[in-house]
C-alpha positions in Angstrom: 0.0 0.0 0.0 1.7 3.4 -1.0 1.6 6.8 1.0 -0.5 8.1 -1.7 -3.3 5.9 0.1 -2.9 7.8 3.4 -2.4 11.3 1.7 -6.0 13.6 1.9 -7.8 14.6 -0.9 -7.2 18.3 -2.7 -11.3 18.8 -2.1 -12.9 18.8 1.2 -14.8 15.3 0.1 -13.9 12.4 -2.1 -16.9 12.8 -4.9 -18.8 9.5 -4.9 -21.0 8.7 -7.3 -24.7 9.5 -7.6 -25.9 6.4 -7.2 -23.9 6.2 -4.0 -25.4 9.2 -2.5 -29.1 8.7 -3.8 -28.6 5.2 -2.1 -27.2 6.2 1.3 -30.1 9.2 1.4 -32.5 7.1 1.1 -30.9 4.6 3.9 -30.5 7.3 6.1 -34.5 8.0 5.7 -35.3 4.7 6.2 -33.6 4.6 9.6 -34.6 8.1 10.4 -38.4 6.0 10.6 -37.5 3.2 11.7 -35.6 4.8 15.0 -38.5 7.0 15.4 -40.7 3.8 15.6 -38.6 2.2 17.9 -37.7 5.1 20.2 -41.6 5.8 20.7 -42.2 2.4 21.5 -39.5 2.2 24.3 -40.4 5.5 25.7 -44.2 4.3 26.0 -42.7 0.9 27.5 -40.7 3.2 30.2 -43.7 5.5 31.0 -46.2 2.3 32.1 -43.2 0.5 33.7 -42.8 -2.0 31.0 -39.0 -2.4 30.9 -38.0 -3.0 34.7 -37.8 -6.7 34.3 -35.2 -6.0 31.1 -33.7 -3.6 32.7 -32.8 -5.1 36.1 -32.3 -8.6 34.5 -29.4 -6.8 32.1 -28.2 -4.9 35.3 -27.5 -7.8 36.8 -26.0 -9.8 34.6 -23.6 -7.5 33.6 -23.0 -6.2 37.5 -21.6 -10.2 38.1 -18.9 -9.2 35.6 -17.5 -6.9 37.8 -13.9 -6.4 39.1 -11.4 -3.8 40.2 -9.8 -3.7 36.5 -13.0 -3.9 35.0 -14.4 -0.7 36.6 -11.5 1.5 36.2 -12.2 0.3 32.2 -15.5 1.2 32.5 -15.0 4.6 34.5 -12.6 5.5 31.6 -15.1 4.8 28.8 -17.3 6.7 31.0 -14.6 9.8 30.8 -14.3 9.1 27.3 -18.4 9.7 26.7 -18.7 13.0 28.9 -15.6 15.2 29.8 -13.1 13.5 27.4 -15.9 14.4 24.8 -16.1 17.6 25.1 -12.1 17.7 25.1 -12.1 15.7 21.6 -14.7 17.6 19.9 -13.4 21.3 20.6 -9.6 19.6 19.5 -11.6 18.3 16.5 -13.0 21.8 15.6 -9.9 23.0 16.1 -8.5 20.5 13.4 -11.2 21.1 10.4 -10.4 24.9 11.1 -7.0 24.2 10.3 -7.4 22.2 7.5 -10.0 24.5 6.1 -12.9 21.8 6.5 -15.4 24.4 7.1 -17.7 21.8 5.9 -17.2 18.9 8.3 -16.8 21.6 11.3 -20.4 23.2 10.6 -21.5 19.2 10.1 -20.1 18.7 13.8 -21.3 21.3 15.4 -24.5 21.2 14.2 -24.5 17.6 15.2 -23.5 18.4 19.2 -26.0 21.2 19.7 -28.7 19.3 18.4 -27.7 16.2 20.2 -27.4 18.6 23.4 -31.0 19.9 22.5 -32.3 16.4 22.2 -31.1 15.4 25.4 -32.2 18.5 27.8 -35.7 18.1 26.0 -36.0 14.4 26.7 -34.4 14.2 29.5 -36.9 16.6 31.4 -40.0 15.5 29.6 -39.8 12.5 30.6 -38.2 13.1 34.1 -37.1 9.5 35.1 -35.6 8.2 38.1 -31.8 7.2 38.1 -31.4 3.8 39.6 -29.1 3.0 42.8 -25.8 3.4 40.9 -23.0 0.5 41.6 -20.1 2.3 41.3 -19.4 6.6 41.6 -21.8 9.5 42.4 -25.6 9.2 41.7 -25.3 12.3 38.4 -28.6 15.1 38.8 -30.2 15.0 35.7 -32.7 12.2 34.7 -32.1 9.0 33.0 -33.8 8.6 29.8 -32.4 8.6 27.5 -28.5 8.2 28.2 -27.0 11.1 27.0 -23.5 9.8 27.1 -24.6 7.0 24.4 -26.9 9.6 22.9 -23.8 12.0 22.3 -21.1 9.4 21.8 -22.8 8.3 19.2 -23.4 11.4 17.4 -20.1 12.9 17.8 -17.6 9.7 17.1 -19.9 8.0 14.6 -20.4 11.6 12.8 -16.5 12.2 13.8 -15.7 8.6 12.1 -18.1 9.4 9.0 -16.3 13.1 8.3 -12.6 11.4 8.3 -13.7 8.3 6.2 -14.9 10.3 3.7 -11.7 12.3 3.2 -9.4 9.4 3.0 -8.8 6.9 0.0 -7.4 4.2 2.1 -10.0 1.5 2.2 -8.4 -0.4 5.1 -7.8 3.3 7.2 -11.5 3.8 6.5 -13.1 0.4 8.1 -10.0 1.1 11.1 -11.7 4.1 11.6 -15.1 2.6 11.8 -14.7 -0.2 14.0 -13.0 1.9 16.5 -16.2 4.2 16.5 -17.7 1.6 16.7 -16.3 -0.4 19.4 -16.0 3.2 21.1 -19.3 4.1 21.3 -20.8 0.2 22.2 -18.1 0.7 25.8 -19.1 4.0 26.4 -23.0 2.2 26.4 -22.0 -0.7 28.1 -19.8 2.0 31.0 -22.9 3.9 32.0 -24.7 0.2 32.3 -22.2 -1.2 34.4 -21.8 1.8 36.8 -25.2 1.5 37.6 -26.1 4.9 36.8 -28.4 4.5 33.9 -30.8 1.4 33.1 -30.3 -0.8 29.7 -33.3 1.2 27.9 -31.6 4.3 28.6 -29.0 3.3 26.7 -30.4 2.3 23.7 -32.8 5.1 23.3 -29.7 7.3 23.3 -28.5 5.3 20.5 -32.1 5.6 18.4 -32.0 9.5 19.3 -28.5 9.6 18.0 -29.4 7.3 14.8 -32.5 9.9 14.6 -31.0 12.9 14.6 -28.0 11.8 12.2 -30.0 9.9 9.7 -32.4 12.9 9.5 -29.0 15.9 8.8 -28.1 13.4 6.3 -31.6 13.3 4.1 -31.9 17.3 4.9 -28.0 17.6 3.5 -28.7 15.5 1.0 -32.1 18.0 -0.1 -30.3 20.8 0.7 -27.1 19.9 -2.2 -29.6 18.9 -4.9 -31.9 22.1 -4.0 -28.3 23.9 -4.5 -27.5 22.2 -7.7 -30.8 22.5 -9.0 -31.7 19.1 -9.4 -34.9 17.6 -9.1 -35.9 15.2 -5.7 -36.0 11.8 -5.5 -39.3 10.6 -6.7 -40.3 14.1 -8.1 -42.0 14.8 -11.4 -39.3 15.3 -13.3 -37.5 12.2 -12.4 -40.6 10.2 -14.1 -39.9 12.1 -16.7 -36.6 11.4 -17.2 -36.7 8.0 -16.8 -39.4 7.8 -19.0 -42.3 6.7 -16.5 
């Protein structure tokens, strides 16, 4: 593999073709609705009480795990998904500025302040009760969703998605990935373990997060063929041109 693999490309974005991007637009839409779905039906579930047994079965079965190693792991993923966050995304602004990514800095920022609205606005309307935390301080805000999954998830999966698309390495791009990846599923499984948020918590974050990403993905995507001029999917014009 040469260096030339590695290197970054002159534009902001390696252009993909438009198949590519009609495909992933309408991927993104389809788990935009399908999150939604999900996300209402676990919050209904958690407002009549419907997920205790779940959620105390998972809590336990992941508290029998537990060891001294184990939760200085899990406090550090923990760091990782609040404080070491914030740390990584203002050195990550700092980085696009530099390189003149105006682009993917507007994309992350947008992405943290509505992943910050998200979770003050759920958080509150649905005002539920931490459980008895195994391990560190009881935290003051409510517990659903988890906004450490909510915002891991929206910052290193967006974080992941801005690099991979400005790299031609294949291999450097699913690296990237699966560290996101395996990131974001610890920083979950932390806030679990510590007790300080129940298993439904956690994956609601992750549906808000898939949510709120899936749906700046379809309005980019509207917004660049609005720009260009082009017509929407399934428009008029399209049957037109394809001769329907």
């Amino acid at each position: 593999m040469t260096s030339d693999n590695y290197q970054l490309p002159e534009l902001e974005t390696v252009p993909k073709p438009a198949a590519v991007i009609e495909s992933v637009a309408l991927l993104s839409l389809g788990l935009a609705v399908l999150s939604l779905f999900l996300f209402a039906w676990i919050a209904e579930s958690v407002s009549h009480d419907q997920t205790r047994q779940f959620d105390m079965a998972v809590r336990q079965a992941v508290h029998q795990h537990s060891s001294p190693a184990m939760t200085k792991a899990m406090f550090a993923a923990s760091f990782i998904g609040g404080n070491g966050l914030v740390i990584a995304a203002v050195l990550a602004m700092i980085l696009f500025l530099s390189l003149r990514w105006r682009r993917a800095a507007l994309w992350l920022l947008t992405t943290i302040l509505g992943a910050l609205v998200l979770d003050l606005a759920l958080k509150y309307a649905f005002h539920r009760p931490r459980p008895t935390p195994f391990f560190g301080n009881l935290p003051r805000t409510p517990s659903f969703p988890s906004g450490h999954a909510l915002f891991s998830f929206c910052f290193y999966g967006v974080l992941a998605g801005l690099l991979a698309d400005r790299i031609r390495s294949l291999w450097l791009r699913i690296l990237i990935w699966a560290c996101a990846a395996i990131l974001v599923a610890a920083i979950g499984l932390s806030r679990i373990y510590l007790g300080v948020h129940y298993p439904s918590d956690v994956i609601a974050g992750y549906l808000t997060a898939t949510l709120w990403v899936s749906t700046m993905i379809v309005l980019d995507h509207v917004r660049a063929k609005r720009k260009l001029g082009l017509p929407r999917p399934g428009s008029d014009s399209d049957d037109e041109d394809s001769g329907k």
